[in-house]
C-alpha positions in Angstrom: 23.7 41.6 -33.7 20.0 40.5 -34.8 17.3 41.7 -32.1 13.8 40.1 -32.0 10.5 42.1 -31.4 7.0 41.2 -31.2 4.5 42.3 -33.7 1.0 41.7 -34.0 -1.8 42.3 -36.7 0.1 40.0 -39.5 -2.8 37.9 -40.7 -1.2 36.9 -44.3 1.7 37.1 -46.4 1.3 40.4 -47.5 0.9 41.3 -43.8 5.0 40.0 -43.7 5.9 41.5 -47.0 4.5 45.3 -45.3 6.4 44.6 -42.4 9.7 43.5 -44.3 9.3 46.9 -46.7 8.9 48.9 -44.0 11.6 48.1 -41.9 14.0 48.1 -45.0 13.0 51.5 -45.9 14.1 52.7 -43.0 17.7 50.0 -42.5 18.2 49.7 -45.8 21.4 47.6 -44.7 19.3 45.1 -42.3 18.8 41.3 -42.6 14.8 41.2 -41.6 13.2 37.8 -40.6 9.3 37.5 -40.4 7.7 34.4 -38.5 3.9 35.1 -39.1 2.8 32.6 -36.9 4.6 33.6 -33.6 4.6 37.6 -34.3 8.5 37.4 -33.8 10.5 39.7 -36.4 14.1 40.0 -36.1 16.1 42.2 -37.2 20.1 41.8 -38.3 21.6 45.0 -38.5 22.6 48.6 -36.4 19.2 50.4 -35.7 17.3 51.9 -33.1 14.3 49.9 -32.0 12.4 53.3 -31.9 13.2 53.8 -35.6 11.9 50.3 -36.0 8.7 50.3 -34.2 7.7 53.7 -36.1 8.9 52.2 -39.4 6.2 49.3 -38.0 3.4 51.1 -36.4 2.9 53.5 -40.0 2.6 50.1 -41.6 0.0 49.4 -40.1 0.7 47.0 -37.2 1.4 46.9 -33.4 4.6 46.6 -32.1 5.2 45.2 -28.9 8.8 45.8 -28.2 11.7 44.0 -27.9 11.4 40.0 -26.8 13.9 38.7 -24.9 
């Protein structure tokens, strides 16, 4: 079941690619979609969003939780 969160601070590509890594390194398993214009990554996969959002915030980035 894919769950979207809001992150903020992605200015560029590389911004996404961070973002993508990170998340993977911690679910390796996970399908990860970035939009960089809306902030929205979701996430395809069995994790915790608390696992997620530190995977995020060590990147580098803000994470806003969960958008429903």
């Amino acid at each position: 079941m894919a769950k979207a969160y809001k992150v903020s601070g992605m200015t560029c590509g590389g911004c996404v690619r961070s973002v993508e890594r990170a998340i993977k390194a911690v679910a390796p398993d996970s399908e990860i979609e970035v939009d960089l214009a809306s902030g929205k990554v979701s996430v395809e996969g069995t994790v915790d969003e608390q696992v997620i959002a530190k995977a995020v915030e060590d990147a580098g980035f803000d994470f806003g939780g969960a958008i429903v």
